[in-house]
C-alpha positions in Angstrom: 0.0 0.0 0.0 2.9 2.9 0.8 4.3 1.6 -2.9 0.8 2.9 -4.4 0.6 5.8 -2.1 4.4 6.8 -3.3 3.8 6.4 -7.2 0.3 7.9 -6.3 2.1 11.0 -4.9 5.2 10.9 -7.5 3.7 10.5 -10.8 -0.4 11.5 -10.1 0.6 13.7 -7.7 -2.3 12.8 -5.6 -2.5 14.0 -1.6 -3.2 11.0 0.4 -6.3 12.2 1.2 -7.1 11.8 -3.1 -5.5 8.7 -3.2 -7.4 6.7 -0.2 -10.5 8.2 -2.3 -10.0 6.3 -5.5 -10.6 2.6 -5.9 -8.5 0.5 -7.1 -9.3 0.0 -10.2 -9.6 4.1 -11.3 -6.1 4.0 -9.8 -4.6 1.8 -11.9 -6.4 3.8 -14.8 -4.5 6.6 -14.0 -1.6 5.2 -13.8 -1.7 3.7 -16.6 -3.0 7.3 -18.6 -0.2 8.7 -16.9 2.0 6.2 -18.5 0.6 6.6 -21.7 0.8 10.7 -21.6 4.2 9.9 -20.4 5.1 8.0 -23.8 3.2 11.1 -25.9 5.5 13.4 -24.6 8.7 11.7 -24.9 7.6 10.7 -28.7 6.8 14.0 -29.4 10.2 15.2 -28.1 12.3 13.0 -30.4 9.9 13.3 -33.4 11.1 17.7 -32.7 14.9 16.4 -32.1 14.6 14.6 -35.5 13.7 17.6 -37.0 16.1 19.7 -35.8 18.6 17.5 -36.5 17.2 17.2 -40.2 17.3 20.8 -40.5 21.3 21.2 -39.2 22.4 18.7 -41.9 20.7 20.0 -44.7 22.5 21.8 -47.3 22.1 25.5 -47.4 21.6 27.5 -50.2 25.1 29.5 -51.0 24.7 33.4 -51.1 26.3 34.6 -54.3 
């Protein structure tokens, strides 16, 4: 139970008071959404490094 209440308060960041509120089951929903949003953001990230990256190698146009 402290393990839930800890990832509760570290990822959800639920009080305890929120967290004895919740069932079980719309915990672990939560957790797993968090998880999921988690994944978004870190996909989105490299898909923006990518193009960054992209754009530093391309060739540029030469001023004449």
């Amino acid at each position: 139970m402290e393990r839930l209440l800890a990832d509760g308060w570290r990822y959800l960041r639920l009080t305890p008071a929120e967290f004895y509120r919740l069932t079980p089951r719309e915990f672990q929903i939560m957790m797993r959404m968090e998880r999921e949003y988690l994944h978004d953001e870190l996909e989105r990230a490299a898909r923006i490094a990518l193009m960054h990256e992209q754009a530093a190698r391309a060739k540029r146009p030469k001023l004449s």
